[in-house]
C-alpha positions as CSV (number, residue, x, y, z in Angstrom):
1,X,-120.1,-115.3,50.0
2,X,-120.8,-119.2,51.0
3,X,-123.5,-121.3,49.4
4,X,-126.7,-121.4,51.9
5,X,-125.9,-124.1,55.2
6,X,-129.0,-126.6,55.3
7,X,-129.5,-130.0,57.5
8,X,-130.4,-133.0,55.7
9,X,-133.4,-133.0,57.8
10,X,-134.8,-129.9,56.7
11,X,-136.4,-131.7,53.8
12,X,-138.4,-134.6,53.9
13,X,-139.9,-137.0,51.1
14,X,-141.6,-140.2,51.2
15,X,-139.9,-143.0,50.3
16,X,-140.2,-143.5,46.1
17,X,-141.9,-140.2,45.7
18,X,-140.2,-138.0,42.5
19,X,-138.8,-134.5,43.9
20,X,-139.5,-132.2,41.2
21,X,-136.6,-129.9,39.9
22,X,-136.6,-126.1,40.9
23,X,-135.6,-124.3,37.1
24,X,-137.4,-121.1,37.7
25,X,-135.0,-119.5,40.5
26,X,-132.2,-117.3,38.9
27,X,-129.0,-119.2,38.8
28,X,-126.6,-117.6,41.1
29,X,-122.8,-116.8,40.8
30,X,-121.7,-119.2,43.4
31,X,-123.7,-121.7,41.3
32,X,-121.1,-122.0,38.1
33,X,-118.1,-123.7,36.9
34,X,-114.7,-122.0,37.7
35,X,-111.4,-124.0,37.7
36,X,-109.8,-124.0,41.4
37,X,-108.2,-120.7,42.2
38,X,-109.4,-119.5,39.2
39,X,-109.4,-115.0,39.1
40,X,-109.4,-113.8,35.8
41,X,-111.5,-111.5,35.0
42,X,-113.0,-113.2,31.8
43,X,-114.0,-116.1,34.2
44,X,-116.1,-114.1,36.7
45,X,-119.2,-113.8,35.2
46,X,-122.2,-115.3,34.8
47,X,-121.3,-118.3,32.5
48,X,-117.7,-118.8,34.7
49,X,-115.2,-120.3,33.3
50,X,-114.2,-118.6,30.0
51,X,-111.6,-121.4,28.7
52,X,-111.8,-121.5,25.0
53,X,-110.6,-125.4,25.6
54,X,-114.0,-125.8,27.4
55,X,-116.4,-123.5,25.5
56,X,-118.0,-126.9,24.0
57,X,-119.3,-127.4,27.4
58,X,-122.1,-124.9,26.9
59,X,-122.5,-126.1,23.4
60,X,-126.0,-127.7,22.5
61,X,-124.4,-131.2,21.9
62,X,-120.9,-130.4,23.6
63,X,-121.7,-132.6,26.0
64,X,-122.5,-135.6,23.6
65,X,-119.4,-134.8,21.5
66,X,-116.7,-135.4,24.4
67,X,-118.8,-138.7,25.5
68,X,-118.4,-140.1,21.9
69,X,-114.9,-139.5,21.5
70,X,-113.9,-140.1,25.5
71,X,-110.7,-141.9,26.1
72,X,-111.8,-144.3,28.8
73,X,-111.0,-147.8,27.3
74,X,-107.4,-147.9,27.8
75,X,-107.9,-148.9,31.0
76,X,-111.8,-148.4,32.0
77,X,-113.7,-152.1,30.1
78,X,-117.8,-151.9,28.5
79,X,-119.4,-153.2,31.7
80,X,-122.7,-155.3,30.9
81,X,-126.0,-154.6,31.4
82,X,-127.2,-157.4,33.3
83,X,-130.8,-158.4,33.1
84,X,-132.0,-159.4,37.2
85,X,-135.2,-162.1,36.8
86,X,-135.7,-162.3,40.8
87,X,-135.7,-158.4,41.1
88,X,-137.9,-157.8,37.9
89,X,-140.3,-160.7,38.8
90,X,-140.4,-158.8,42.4
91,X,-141.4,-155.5,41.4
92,X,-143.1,-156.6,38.0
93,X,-140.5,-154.7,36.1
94,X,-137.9,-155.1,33.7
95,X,-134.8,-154.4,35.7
96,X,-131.2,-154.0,34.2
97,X,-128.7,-153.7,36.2
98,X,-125.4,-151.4,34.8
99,X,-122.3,-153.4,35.9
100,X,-120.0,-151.1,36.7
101,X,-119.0,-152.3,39.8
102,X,-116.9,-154.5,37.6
103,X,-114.7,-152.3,36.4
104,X,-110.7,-152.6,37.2
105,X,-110.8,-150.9,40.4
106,X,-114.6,-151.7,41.0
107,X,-116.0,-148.3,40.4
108,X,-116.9,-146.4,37.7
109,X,-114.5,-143.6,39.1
110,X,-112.1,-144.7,36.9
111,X,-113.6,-143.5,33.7
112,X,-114.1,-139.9,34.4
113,X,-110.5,-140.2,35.9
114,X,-108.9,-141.6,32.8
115,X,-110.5,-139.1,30.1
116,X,-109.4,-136.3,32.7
117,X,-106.1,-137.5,32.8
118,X,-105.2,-138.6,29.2
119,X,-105.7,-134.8,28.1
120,X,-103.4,-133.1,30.0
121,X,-100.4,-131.9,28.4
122,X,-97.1,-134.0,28.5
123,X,-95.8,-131.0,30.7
124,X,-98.3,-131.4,33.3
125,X,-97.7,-135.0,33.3
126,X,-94.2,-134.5,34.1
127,X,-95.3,-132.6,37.4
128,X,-97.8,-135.0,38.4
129,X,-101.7,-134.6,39.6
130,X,-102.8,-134.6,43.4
131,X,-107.0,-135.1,43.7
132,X,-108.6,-136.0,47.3
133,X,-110.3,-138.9,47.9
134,X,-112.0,-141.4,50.4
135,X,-111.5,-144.4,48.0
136,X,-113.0,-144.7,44.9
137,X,-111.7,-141.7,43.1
138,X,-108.2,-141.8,44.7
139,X,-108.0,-145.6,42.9
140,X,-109.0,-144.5,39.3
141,X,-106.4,-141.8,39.6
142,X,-103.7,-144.1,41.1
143,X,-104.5,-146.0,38.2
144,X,-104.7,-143.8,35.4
145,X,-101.1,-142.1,36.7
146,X,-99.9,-145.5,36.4
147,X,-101.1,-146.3,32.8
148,X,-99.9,-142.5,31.6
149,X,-96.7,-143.3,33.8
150,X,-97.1,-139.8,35.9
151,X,-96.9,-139.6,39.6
152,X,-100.2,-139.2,41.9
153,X,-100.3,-137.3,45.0
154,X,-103.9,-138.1,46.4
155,X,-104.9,-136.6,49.6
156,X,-107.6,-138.9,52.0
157,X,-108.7,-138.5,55.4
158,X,-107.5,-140.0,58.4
159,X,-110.5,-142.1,58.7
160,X,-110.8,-143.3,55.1
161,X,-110.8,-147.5,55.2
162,X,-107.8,-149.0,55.0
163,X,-108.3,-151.1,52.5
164,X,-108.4,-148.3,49.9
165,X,-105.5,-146.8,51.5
166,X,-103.5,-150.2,50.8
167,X,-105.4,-150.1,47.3
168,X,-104.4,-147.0,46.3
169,X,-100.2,-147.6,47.2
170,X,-100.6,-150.9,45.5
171,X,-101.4,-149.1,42.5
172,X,-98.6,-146.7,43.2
173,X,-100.0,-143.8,44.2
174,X,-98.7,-141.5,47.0
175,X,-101.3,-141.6,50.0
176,X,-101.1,-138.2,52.5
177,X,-103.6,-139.1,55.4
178,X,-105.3,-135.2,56.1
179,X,-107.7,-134.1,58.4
180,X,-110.8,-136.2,59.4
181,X,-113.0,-135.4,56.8
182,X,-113.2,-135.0,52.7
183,X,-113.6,-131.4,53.1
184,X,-109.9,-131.5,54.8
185,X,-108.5,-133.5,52.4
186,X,-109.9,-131.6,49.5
187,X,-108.6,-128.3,50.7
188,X,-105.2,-129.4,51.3
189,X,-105.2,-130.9,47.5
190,X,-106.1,-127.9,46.7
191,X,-103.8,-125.9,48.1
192,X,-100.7,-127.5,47.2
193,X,-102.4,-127.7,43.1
194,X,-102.1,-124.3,43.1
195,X,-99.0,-123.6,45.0
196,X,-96.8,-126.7,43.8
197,X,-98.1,-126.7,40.1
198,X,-99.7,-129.9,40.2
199,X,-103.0,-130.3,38.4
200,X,-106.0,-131.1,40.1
201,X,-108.4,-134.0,39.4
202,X,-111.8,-133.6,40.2
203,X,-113.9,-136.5,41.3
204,X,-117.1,-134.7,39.9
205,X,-116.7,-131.1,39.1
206,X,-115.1,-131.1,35.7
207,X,-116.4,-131.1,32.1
208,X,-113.8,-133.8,31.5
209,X,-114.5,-135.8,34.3
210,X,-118.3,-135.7,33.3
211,X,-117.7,-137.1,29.9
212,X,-115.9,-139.9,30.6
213,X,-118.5,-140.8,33.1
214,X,-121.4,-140.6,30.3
215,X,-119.9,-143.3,28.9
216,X,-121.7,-145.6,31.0
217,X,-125.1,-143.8,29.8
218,X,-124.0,-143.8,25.7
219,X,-123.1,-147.9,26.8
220,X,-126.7,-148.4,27.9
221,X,-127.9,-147.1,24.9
222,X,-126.2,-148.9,22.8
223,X,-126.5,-152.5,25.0
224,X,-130.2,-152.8,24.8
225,X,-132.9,-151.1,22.3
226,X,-133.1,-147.5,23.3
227,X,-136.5,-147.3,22.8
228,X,-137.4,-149.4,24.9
229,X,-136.0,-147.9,28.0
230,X,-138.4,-146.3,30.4
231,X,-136.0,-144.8,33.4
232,X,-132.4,-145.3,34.4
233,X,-131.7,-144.5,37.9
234,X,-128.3,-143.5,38.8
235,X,-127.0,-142.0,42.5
236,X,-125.8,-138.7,42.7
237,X,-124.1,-137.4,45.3
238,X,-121.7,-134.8,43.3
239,X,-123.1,-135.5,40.4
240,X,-120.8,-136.2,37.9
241,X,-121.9,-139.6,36.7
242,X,-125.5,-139.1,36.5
243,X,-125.1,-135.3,34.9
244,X,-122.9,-137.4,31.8
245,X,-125.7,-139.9,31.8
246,X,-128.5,-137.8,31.1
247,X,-126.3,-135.5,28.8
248,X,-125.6,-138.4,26.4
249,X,-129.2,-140.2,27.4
250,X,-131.4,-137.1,26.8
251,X,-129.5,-136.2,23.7
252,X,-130.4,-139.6,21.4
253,X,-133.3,-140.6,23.1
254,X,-135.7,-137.4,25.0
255,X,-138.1,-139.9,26.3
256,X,-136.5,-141.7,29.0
257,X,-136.6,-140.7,31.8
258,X,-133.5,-140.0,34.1
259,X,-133.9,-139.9,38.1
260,X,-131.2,-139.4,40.3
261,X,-131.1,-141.2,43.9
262,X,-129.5,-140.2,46.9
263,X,-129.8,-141.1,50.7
264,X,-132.1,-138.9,52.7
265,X,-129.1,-138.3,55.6
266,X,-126.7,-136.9,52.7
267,X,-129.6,-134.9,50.1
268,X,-127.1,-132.3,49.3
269,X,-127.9,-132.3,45.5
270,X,-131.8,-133.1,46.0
271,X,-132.1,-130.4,48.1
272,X,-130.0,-128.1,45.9
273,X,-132.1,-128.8,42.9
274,X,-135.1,-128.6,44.9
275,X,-134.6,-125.2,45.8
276,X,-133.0,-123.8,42.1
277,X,-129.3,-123.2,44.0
278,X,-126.8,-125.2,45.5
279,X,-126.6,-125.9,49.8
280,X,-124.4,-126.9,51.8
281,X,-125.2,-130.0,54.6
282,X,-124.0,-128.7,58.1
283,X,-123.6,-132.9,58.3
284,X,-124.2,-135.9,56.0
285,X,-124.7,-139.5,57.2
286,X,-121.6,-141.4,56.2
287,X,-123.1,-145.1,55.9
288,X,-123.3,-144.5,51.8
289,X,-120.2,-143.1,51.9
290,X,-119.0,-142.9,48.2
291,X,-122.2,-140.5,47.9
292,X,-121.9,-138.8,51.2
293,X,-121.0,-135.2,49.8
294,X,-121.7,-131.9,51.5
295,X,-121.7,-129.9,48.3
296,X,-122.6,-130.9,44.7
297,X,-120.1,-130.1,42.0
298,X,-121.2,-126.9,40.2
299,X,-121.0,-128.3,36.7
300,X,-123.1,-131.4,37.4
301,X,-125.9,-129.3,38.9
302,X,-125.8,-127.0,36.1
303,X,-126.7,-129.9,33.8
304,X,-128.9,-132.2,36.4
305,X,-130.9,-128.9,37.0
306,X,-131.7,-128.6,33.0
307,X,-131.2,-132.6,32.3
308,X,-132.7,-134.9,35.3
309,X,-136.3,-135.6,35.6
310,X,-136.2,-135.6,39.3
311,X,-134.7,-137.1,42.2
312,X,-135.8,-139.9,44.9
313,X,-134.5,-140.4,48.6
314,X,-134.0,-143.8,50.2
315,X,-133.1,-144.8,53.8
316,X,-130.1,-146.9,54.9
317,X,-132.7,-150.0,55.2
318,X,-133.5,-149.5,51.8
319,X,-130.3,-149.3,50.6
320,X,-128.5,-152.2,52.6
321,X,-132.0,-154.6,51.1
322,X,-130.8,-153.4,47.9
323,X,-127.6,-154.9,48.7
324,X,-129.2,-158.0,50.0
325,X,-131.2,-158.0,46.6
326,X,-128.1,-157.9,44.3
327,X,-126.0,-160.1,46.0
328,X,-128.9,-162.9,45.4
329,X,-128.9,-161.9,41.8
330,X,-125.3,-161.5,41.0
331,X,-123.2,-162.8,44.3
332,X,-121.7,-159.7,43.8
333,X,-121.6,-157.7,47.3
334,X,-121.7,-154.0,46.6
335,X,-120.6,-151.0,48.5
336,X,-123.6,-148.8,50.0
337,X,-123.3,-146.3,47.5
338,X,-122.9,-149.3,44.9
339,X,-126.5,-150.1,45.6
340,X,-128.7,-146.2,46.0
341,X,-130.1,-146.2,42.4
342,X,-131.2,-150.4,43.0
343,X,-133.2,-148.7,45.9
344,X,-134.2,-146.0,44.7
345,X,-135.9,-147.8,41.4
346,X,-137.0,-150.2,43.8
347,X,-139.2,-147.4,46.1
348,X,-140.0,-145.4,42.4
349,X,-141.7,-148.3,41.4
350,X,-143.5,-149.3,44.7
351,X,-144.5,-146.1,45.2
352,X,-146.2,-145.1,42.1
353,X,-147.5,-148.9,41.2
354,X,-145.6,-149.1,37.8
355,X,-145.7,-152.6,36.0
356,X,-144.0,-153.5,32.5
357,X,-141.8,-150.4,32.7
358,X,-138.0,-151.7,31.3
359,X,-135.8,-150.3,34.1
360,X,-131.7,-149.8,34.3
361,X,-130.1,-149.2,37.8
362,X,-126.4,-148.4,37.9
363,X,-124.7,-150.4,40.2
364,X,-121.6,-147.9,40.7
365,X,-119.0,-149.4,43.1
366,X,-118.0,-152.7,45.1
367,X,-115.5,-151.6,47.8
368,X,-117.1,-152.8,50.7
369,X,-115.3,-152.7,53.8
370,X,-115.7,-156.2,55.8
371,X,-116.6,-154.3,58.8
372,X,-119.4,-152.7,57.8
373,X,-120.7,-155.6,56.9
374,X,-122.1,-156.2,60.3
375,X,-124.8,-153.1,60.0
376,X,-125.6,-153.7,56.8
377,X,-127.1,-157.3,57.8
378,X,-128.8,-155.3,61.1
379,X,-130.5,-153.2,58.8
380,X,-131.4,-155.6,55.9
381,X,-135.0,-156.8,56.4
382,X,-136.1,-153.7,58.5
383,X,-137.7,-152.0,56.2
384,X,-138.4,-154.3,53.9
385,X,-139.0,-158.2,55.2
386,X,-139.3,-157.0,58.8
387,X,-141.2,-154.3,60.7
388,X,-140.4,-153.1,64.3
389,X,-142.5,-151.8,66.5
390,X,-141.9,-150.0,70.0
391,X,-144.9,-150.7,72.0
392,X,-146.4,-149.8,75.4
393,X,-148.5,-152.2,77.3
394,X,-150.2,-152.8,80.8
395,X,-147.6,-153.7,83.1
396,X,-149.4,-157.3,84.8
397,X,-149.0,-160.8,84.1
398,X,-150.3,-162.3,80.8
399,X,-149.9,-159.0,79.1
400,X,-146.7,-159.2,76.8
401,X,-148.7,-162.9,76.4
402,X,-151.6,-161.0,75.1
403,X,-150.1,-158.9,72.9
404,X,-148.1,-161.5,71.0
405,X,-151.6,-163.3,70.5
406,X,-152.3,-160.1,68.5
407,X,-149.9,-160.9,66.3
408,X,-151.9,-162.8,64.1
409,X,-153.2,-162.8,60.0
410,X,-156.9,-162.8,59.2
411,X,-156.6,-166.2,58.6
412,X,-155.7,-167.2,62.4
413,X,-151.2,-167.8,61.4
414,X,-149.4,-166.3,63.5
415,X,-146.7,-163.7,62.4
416,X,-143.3,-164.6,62.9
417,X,-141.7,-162.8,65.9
418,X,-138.2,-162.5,65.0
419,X,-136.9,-160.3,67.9
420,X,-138.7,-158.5,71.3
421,X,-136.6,-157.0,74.1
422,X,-138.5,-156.2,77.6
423,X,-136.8,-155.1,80.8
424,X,-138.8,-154.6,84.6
425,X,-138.4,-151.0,85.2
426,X,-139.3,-149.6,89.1
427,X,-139.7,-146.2,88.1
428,X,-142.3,-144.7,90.0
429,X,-143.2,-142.4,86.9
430,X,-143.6,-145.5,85.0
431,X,-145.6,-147.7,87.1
432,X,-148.5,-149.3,85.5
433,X,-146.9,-149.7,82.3
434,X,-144.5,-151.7,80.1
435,X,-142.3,-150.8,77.6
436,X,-141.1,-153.2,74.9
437,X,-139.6,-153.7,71.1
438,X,-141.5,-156.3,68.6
439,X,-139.7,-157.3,65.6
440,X,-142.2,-159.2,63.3
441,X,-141.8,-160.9,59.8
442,X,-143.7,-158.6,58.0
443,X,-143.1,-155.9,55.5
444,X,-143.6,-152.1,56.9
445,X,-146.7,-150.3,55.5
446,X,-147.8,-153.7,54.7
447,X,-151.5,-154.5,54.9
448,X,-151.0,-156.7,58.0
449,X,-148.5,-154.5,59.4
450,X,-151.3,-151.7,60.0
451,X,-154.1,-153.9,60.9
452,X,-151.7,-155.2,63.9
453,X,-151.4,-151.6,64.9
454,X,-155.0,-151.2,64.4
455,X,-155.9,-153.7,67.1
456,X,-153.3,-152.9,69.2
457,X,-153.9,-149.4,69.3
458,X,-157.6,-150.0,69.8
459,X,-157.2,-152.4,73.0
460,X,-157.5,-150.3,76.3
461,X,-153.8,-150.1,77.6
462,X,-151.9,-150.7,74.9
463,X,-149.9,-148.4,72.4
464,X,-147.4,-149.1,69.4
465,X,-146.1,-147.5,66.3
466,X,-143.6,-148.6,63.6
467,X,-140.4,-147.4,63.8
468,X,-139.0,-149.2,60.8
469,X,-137.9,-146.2,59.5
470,X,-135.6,-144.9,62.3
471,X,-131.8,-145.5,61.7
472,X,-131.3,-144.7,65.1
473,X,-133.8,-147.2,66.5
474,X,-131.7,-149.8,64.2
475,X,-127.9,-149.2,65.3
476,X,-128.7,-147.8,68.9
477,X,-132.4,-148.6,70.5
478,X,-132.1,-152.3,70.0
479,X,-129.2,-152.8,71.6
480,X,-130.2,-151.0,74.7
481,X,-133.5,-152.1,76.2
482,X,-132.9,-150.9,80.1
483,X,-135.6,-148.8,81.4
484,X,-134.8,-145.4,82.7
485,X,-132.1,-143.7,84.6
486,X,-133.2,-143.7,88.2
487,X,-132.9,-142.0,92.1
488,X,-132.5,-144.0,94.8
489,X,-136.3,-144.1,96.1
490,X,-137.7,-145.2,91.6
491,X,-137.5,-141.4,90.5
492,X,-136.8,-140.6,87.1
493,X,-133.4,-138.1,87.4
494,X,-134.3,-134.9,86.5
495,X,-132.3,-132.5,83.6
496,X,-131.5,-135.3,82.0
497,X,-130.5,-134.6,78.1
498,X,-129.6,-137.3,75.3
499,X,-127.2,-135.9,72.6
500,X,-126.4,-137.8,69.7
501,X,-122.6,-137.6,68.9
502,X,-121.5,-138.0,65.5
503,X,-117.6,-138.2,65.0
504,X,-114.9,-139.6,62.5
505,X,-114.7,-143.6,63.8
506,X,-110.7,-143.6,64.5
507,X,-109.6,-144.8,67.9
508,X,-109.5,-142.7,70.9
509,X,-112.1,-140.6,69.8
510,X,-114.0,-141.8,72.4
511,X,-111.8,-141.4,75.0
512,X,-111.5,-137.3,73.1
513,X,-115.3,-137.2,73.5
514,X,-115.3,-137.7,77.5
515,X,-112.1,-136.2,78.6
516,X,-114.0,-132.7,78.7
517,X,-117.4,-133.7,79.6
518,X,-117.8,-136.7,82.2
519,X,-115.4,-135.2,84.7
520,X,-117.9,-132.2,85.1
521,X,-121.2,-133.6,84.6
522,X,-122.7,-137.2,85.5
523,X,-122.7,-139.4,82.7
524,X,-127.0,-141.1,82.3
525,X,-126.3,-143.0,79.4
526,X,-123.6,-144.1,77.0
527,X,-123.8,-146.4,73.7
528,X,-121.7,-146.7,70.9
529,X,-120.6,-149.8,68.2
530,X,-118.3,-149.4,65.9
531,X,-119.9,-149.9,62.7
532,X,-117.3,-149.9,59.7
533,X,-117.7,-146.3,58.4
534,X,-116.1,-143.1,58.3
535,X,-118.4,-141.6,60.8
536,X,-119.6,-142.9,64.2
537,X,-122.5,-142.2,66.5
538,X,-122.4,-142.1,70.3
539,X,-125.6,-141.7,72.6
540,X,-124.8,-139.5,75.1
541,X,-126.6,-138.9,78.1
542,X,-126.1,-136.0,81.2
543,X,-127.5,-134.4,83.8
544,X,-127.6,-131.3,82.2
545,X,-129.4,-128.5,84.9
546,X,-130.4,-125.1,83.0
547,X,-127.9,-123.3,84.9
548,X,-125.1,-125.3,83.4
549,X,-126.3,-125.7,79.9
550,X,-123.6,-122.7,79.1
551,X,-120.7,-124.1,80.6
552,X,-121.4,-127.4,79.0
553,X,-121.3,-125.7,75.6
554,X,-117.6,-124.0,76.5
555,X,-117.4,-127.7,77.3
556,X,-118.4,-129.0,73.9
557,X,-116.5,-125.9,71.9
558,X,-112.9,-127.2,73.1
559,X,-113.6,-130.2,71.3
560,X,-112.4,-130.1,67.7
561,X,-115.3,-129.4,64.6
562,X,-115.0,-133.2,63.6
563,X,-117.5,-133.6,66.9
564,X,-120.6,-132.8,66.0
565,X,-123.5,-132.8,68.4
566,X,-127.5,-132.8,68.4
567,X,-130.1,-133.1,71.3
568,X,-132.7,-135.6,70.1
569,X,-135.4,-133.9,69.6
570,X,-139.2,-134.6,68.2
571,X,-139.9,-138.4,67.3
572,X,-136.5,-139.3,68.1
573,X,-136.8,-138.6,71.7
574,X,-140.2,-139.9,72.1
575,X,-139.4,-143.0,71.3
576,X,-136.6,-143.1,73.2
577,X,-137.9,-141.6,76.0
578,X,-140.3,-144.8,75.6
579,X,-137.2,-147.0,76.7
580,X,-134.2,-145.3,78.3
C-alpha cells in the first residue's frame, strides 16, 4: 500500500494566496511515524511508533520539552535575526530575516543533525551512522560525526553538486555516489542501516531531528518581543524545520501565525496537507533543490497538519528576486531553497495588502552552486521588475514599429524595452502575421502592464499575453525565437510533437536521450542549457505519425526511469506553438 501519486500541476494557487489545511480527513496508516524497517507489532497501529524513548512525542508539550533542552550548540551557533530596511520599506512591513544561512556549514541542517546525533548510545557511535543527502544534510552529519568522533557513511546521488561532495569529505565523511536521484540514495542508506547496523539519520523524519530544528523558532522568540510577531514564514519541503518551529512558536505564543512556503513545481507537502493525507509527486522541479522532496516526512506532517496556519506557493521568479532581494540587504547570496520563505512572505503580503504587520522569514541555507548562478539572474526581474509578453502582430512594415509606440505610460514615457526577439517566417500557414517576444521594465500584473495589453489587444491585428509566469518561456522560449519547422514548398510539417525531457544534468545524458530516438524518427526541434541543477530540461521535438506513437513509447521505455517525459500540453503549447 503506496501513498496516493499526484503531479505538482494538479494543484494550482495564486501566487501569495493562504492554502488552507485539510484536518477533517481521517489520518491514515501510511500517514504515521515508524522507525525504518520497523515490524513490531506494538508499532503498527494507529499512533505508530510505540518507543517508550519517544512517547513524549505525542505529549501536549513534548515537543517544547526536547526544543528547550536540545543539544545543538556544541557545534550549531544562535544565528541573528536580522532586521532588512529596504525589504520592509518595500512591502510596508517589518521584515526579519532568520540568519541561519550563517551557521557552520551554512544551513540550518546542522542542528537537527547534531541533537540527532549526540543521543545515540556510545555503542551506536562505535558503528557509525549512514543518512542520504544531496548536500545540506550530508554536511551537518559529516560534521556532527566529526565533533562526536564517529564515522559517517552518507549516501548522495550521482548528480549532487560537487562542491558538497568536496564539502562533505573535507569534513570527513565517507561520500558513496548512488543512483541519480534522492530517492536512490535514500534507499540504499537504508538498506545497509538495517543490514550493516548502522543507525540512520533522518534529514526530516525524526522526533529528534525536529527538535533540534525548533531551535531556530524558540531563538526567534526569544531575539525580539514575542508579541509583537505577526507571521514567520519558513519553507517546507519535508518538513522538519518548520513542524519544530510552530511546535515551540504555537506553544508560548498561540497568536502568531506560522505559514509554510514551498515552490509550486515541488508542493509535495502543500498538497498533502491540502488534501488531509500525504502524496507522492510523480516529479518535482529541482531549481529549489534543498526543498525539492517527493514525499514529506510523516512526523512533520503530523504536526504541520495540527500546527501550521497554511501554506503559500511561489514560482522560481519569485524565488531567484528573493535572492536578488537579500543579497542587496545582506551581500549574502543564498541557495534557492535559502530564499522560499523571503518569497513567499513577500507574495503573502502583496497579495492580501498587509501593512505594519512585524514579519520573520527564515533564510535556511547558502550553498549555491556558481553555475546556477546564470538562471538565477535570467529569471530575477521576470516576475517582478520585468514583464514578458509573447505577442502576435500584422506581418507589414511599420508594424513591430507600431507596437513599440504602444509601449507607453499615461503620461506619454515610454516603457523601457529591455529585450524583443523577432524572426521572418515563410510559412504559408503563417502568412499575414508576426510573431514576437517583448520584454518591458514593468512589474507583471502591474497597472501599466494590463493597460498595455488592453490596447494591444483592442488594436485590429494584434494579440499578446503575459507569460511572466512560465518557467519554461524563461529557460527555453527566449533562447529560441525561429519560426516553425517547415516543407520544402512553406508548409508547416505535419505530426509534429514537442516533449519536454526532464533528466538528472550529468554528462552524456544527452547523448543517452537520442541514441534510441533520433535514429528512428526525424528530430523538429532540439534545445537544452545546462543550468547548474540536479535536473535538466530538453525540448524535444519529432515527427511523431499516429501509427508510430506506440513504437516511440517501446522507444522511450528502454531508457532508464531517471528520463522523464511530457508532451506540452494546454498554455504551454500555445504559446509555443506561437513561435516554434
Amino acid at each position: 500500500m503506496n501513498t496516493p501519486v499526484v503531479s505538482p500541476d494538479d494543484f494550482h494557487a495564486p501566487a501569495g494566496q493562504l492554502i488552507s489545511i485539510n484536518v477533517m480527513r481521517p489520518s491514515s496508516p501510511l500517514d504515521v511515524f515508524r522507525c525504518i524497517g520497523c515490524a513490531k507489532p506494538e508499532c503498527q497501529g494507529p499512533s505508530g511508533c510505540a518507543d517508550p524513548a519517544l512517547a513524549w512525542r505525542r505529549e501536549p508539550e513534548g515537543y517544547l520539552k526536547q526544543i528547550l533542552t536540545a543539544r545543538v550548540y556544541k557545534i550549531a551557533v544562535e544565528t541573528p535575526l536580522q532586521h532588512a530596511p529596504m525589504l520592509s520599506k518595500q512591502l510596508d512591513n517589518t521584515i526579519l530575516l532568520k540568519r541561519e544561512d550563517l551557521q557552520p556549514v551554512r544551513s540550518f541542517k546542522v542542528r537537527g543533525a547534531f541533537n540527532k546525533m549526540a543521543r545515540l548510545s556510545q555503542e551506536q557511535l562505535d558503528k557509525g551512522v549512514i543518512c542520504s543527502s544531496a548536500g545540506n544534510h550530508a554536511q551537518g552529519v559529516a560534521l556532527a560525526a566529526r565533533t562526536l568522533g564517529c564515522s559517517a557513511i552518507i549516501c548522495m546521488p550521482t548528480n549532487a553538486p560537487v562542491i558538497k561532495i568536496d564539502a562533505v569529505r573535507e569534513l570527513g565523511g565517507t561520500v558513496e555516489l548512488v543512483g541519480e536521484s534522492f530517492f536512490e540514495a535514500q534507499q540504499q542508506a537504508q538498506a545497509r542501516a538495517l543490514t550493516e547496523g548502522l543507525t540512520f539519520i533522518s534529514a526530516y523524519d525524526d522526533p529528534y531531528t525536529i527538535a533540534g530544528q525548533g531551535t531556530i523558532g524558540h531563538e526567534i522568540l526569544r531575539q525580539t518581543d514575542m508579541e509583537d510577531i505577526d507571521y514567520i514564514f519558513a519553507p517546507m519541503g519535508g518538513g522538519g524545520m518548520i513542524a519544530g518551529i510552530a511546535a515551540v512558536a504555537k506553544a508560548l505564543k498561540p497568536s502568531i501565525q506560522i505559514i509554510g512556503v514551498e515552490p509550486s513545481g515541488a508542493n509535495s507537502m502543500t498538497q498533502s496537507l491540502a488534501r488531509g493525507e500525504r502524496v507522492t509527486l510523480s516529479r518535482v522541479d529541482a531549481f529549489a533543490d534543498g526543498v525539492a522532496i517527493k514525499l514529506p516526512g510523516a512526523e512533520p506532517f503530523r504536526l504541520c497538519r495540527e500546527l501550521l496556519d497554511g501554506s503559500v506557493l511561489v514560482d522560481n521568479s519569485a524565488i531567484s528576486t528573493a535572492i536578488k532581494d537579500v543579497f542587496n540587504e545582506t551581500r549574502s547570496i543564498l541557495e534557492p531553497a535559502g530564499a522560499v520563505a523571503v518569497a513567499g512572505a513577500k507574495a503573502f503580503l502583496q497579495h492580501y495588502g498587509l501593512s505594519d504587520k512585524r514579519v520573520v522569514a527564515v533564510t535556511s541555507g547558502a550553498n549555491m552552486n556558481f553555475d546556477r548562478l546564470r538562471l538565477v539572474s535570467e529569471l530575477v526581474d521576470v516576475g517582478s521588475a520585468e514583464a514578458m509578453l509573447a505577442a502576435r502582430i500584422p506581418d507589414r512594415n511599420g508594424a513591430i514599429a507600431e507596437l513599440l509606440g504602444m509601449a507607453a505610460a499615461a503620461d506619454g514615457t515610454r516603457l523601457d524595452v529591455t529585450e524583443l526577439k523577432y524572426r521572418f517566417t515563410g510559412c504559408a500557414e503563417r502568412r499575414g502575421t508576426a510573431r514576437l517576444l517583448l520584454g518591458l521594465g514593468v512589474a507583471p500584473g502591474s497597472q501599466q502592464c494590463r493597460s498595455l495589453l488592453e490596447s494591444i489587444n483592442s488594436t485590429e491585428g494584434f494579440f499578446a499575453t503575459d507569460i511572466s509566469d512560465m518557467d519554461l518561456a524563461q529557460v527555453h522560449l527566449r533562447h529560441m525565437i525561429g519560426g516553425p519547422a517547415v516543407l520544402e514548398g512553406g508548409a508547416e510539417v505535419p505530426d509534429e510533437r514537442i516533449f519536454k525531457v526532464e533528466y538528472p544534468e550529468l554528462r552524456g545524458m544527452l547523448h543517452k536521450l537520442l541514441t534510441p530516438i533520433s535514429p528512428r524518427w526525424d528530430l523538429t526541434l532540439l534545445h537544452f542549457r545546462k543550468t547548474g541543477q540536479r535536473s535538466a530540461t530538453a525540448l524535444l521535438g519529432l515527427r511523431l505519425p499516429a501509427a508510430e506513437v506506440a513504437a516511440f513509447e517501446e522507444a522511450v521505455a528502454e531508457l532508464d526511469a531517471s528520463f522523464e517525459f511530457q508532451e506540452l500540453e494546454g498554455r504551454e503549447r500555445e504559446i509555443f506553438a506561437l513561435f516554434v
